[in-house]
N, C-alpha and C positions, 0 to 999 in steps of 0.2 A: 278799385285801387290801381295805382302809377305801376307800370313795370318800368317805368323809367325816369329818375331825376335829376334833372339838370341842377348842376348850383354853380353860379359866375359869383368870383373872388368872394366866397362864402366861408368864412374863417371855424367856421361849423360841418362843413363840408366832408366827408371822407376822404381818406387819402387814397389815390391811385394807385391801382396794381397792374394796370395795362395800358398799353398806346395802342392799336389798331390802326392802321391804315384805311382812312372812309372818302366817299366820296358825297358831294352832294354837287346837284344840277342845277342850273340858272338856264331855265328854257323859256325864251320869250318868241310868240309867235309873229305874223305880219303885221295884226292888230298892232301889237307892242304892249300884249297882256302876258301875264309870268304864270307857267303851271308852277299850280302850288298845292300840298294835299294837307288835308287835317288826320293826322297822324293819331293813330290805333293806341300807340302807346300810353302816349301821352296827355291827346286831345289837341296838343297844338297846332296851328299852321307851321307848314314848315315846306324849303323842295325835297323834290323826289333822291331820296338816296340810301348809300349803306355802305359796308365795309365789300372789299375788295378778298376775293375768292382765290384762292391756290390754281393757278392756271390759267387766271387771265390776266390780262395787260389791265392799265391802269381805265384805258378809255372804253374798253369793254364793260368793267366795271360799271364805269356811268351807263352806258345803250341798256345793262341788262337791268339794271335798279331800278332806271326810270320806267321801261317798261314793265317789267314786272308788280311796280307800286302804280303807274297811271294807266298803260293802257297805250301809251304813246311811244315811238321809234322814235329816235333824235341820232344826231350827229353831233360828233363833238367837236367845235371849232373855235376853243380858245380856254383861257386859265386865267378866272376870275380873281384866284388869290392861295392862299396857303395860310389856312387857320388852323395855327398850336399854342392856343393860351393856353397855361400850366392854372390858369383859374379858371377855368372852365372843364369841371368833371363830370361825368355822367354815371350814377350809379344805377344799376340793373336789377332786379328782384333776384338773380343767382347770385348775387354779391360782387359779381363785378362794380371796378368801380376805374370806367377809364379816363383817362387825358387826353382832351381833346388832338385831334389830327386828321384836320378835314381839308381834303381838295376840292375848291369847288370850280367846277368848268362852266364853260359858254359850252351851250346847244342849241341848236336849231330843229323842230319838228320835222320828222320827214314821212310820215302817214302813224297811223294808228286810229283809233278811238278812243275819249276818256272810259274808265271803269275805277272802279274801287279795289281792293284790293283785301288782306285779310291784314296789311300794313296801314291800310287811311280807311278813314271812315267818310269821306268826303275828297275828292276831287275835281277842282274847277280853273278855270283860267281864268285870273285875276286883275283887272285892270289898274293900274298903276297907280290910280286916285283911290282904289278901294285899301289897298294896302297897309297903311296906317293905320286902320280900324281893326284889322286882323288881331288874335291874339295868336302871338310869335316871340321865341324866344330872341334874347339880342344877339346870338350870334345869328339866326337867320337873317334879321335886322340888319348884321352886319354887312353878311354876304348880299344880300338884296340891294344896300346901299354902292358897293363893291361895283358887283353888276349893272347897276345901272347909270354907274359912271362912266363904264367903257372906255377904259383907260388903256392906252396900251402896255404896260407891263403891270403883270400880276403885284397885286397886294400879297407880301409876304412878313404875318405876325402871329 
């Protein structure tokens, strides 16, 4: 069973009781392959992330998620976008049920090695032709597209 469900503009949906400040990662290496992990929760592909801890800055947040879910150090060198669809909820098996509010940054690997985590059941670096075939939710969808337009000002919706 999900400890986690996503529902996009799903008129059946629960309604939210929380926002949460989260982060997630667009870490593409030299290749110009994207870490991406298959998530514990839920089963889907997804990047590396999570909410944002009492004491730290917003970009520490990303260095300690991504490593702590992949195995890998990054650096954070930019701002992919700002995703707060009020139709995109996530409900939790404690009953939470939040509204989306995801930062997602540009990072760069700077050492580690992949591992798994007790958060992904699977993580790999993904080459850019594989990606469409992935099963991923459409806000990761979104943010990947995001990402790999490289735009210089952040997507903010």
């Amino acid at each position: 069973m999900s400890r986690r469900t996503d529902y996009f503009d799903d008129p059946n949906a629960p309604k939210a009781n929380s926002i949460v400040p989260a982060v997630t990662a667009f870490v593409v290496n030299d290749a110009g392959d994207v870490l991406m992990e298959r998530r514990s929760d839920n089963g889907r592909w997804g990047m590396p992330g999570g909410v944002q801890e009492i004491g730290e800055n917003i970009a520490g947040t990303v260095i300690r998620e991504v490593l702590e879910e992949t195995g890998i150090l990054v650096e954070v060198v930019g701002l992919v976008g700002i995703f707060t669809d009020p139709g995109h909820v996530i409900a939790f098996a404690d009953g939470e049920v939040r509204q989306e509010f995801s930062l997602c940054f540009r990072a760069r690997p700077v050492g580690g090695e992949i591992r798994v985590s007790s958060e992904s059941l699977e993580v790999r670096w993904i080459p850019r032709s594989e990606i469409e075939d992935l099963d991923a939710s459409p806000t990761t969808r979104q943010r990947l597209t995001e990402g790999f337009r490289d735009l210089p000002v952040p997507r903010i919706s």
